[in-house]
C-alpha positions in Angstrom: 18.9 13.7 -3.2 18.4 10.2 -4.8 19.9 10.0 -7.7 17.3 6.3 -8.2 13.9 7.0 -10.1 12.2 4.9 -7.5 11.4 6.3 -3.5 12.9 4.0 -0.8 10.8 4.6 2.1 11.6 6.0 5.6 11.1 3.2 7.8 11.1 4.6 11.9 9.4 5.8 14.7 7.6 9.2 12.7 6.2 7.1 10.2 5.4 3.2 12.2 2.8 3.7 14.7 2.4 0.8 16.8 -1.5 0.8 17.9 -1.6 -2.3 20.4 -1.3 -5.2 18.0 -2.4 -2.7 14.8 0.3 -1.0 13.2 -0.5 2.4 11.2 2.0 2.7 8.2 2.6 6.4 7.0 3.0 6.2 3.3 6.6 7.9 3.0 7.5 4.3 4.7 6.7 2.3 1.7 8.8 1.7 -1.3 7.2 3.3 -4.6 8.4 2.4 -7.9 9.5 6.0 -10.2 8.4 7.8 -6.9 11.0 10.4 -7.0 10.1 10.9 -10.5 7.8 14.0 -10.6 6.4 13.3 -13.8 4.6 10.0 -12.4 4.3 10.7 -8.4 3.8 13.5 -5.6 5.5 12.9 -2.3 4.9 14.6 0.6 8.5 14.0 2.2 6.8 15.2 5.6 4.5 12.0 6.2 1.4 13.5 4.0 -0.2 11.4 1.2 1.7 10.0 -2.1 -0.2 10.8 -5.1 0.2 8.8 -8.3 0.2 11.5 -10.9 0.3 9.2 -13.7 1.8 5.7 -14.0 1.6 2.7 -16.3 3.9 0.8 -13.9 1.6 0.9 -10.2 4.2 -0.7 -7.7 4.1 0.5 -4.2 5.5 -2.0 -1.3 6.5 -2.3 2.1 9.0 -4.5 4.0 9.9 -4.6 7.5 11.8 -6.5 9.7 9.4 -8.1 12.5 11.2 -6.8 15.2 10.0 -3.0 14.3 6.8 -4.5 13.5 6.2 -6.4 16.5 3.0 -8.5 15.5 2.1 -11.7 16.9 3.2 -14.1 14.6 0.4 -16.5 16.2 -2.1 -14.2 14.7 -4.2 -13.4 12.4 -4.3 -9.6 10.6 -5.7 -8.0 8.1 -3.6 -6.1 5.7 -5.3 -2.4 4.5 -4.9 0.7 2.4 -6.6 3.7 3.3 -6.9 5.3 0.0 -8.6 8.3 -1.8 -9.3 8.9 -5.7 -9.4 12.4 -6.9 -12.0 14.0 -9.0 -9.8 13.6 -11.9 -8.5 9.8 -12.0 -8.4 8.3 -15.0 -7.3 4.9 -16.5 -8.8 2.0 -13.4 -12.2 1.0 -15.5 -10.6 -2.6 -16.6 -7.7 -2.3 -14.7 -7.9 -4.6 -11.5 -5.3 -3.9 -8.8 -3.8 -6.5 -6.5 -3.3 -6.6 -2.6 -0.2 -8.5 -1.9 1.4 -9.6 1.2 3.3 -12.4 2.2 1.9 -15.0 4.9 3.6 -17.8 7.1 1.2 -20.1 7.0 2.6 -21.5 3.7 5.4 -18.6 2.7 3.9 -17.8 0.0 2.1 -14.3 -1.3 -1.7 -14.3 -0.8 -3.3 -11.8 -3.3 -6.4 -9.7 -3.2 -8.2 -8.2 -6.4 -9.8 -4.9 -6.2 -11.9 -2.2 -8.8 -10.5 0.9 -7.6 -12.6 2.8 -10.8 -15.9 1.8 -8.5 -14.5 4.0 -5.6 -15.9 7.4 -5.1 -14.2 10.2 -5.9 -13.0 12.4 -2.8 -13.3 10.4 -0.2 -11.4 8.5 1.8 -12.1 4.6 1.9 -10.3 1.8 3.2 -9.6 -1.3 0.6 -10.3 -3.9 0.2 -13.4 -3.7 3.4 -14.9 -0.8 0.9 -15.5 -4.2 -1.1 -16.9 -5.8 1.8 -13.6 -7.9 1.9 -10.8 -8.8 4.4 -7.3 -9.7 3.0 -6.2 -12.1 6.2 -2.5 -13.4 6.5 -0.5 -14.9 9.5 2.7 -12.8 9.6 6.2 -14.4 8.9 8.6 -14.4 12.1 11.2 -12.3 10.0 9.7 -9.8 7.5 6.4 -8.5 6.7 6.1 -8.0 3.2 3.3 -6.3 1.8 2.3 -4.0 -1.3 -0.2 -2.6 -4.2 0.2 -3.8 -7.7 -1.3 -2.7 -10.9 1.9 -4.1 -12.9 0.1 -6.5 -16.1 -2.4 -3.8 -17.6 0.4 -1.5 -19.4 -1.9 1.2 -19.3 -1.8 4.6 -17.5 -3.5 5.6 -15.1 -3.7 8.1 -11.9 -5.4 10.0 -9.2 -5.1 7.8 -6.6 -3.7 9.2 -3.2 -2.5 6.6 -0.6 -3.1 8.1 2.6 -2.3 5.2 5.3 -1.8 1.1 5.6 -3.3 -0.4 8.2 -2.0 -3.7 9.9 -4.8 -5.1 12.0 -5.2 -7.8 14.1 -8.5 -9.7 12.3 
């Protein structure tokens, strides 16, 4: 067992689905800050959801090397997050969270604002296209970087479950 307050995800073949040029990210592949902190997350170590119990520090990211990515670095994707918000979340009204991922064009991080308190609870959407938005990048050659942020607000919130990230080609 870790002896780090924060959950390094497993990054191979049972949690990386390569789709044709999508790829389908489990969420015990990403990186979440105080994940192995049962106060403030619940991880299903078997590939299942990751539910943020309670957090004032939302930080949940994902880096791969391109060559277990294997996306066209020519084209253009779409970075996703199938989500769901339980009956009991609390603390998003006023509390924007950011889409981040890093894109080649100009090697910088493109960011995407959502209102997660304007999902409905108990289903499963897919941000930001719930919003009617796209969050389009051109992946670098070496890494795709990627994450969720709610990191500015110091307020705490929960009830959000992340089920999936989608990489799609746009």
């Amino acid at each position: 067992m870790s002896t780090s307050p924060h959950y390094k995800g497993v990054k191979d073949e049972s949690t990386i689905k390569k789709d044709g040029g999508n790829l389908q990210i489990k969420p015990t592949a990403l990186d979440v800050t105080w994940g192995n902190d049962p106060r403030y997350w619940s991880i299903d170590k078997n590939a299942g959801p990751i539910s943020l119990l309670q957090v004032s520090w939302l930080e949940v990211t994902g880096t791969f090397d391109m060559g277990s990515a294997s996306l066209d670095t020519s084209k253009l994707y779409s970075l996703k997050f199938r989500v769901r918000m339980k009956a009991d979340a609390f603390g998003w009204s006023g509390c924007p969270v950011y889409l981040m991922v890093k894109d080649a064009d100009n090697s910088k991080f493109k960011w995407k604002k959502v209102d997660l308190s304007r999902l409905p609870a108990g289903r499963e959407v897919v941000i930001p296209e719930f919003f009617d938005e796209k969050h389009l990048f051109k992946p670098s050659p070496d890494k795709l970087i990627f994450g969720l942020f709610e990191i500015w607000r110091g307020r705490w919130k929960g009830g959000l479950e992340i089920l999936e990230v989608i990489i799609e080609r746009a």
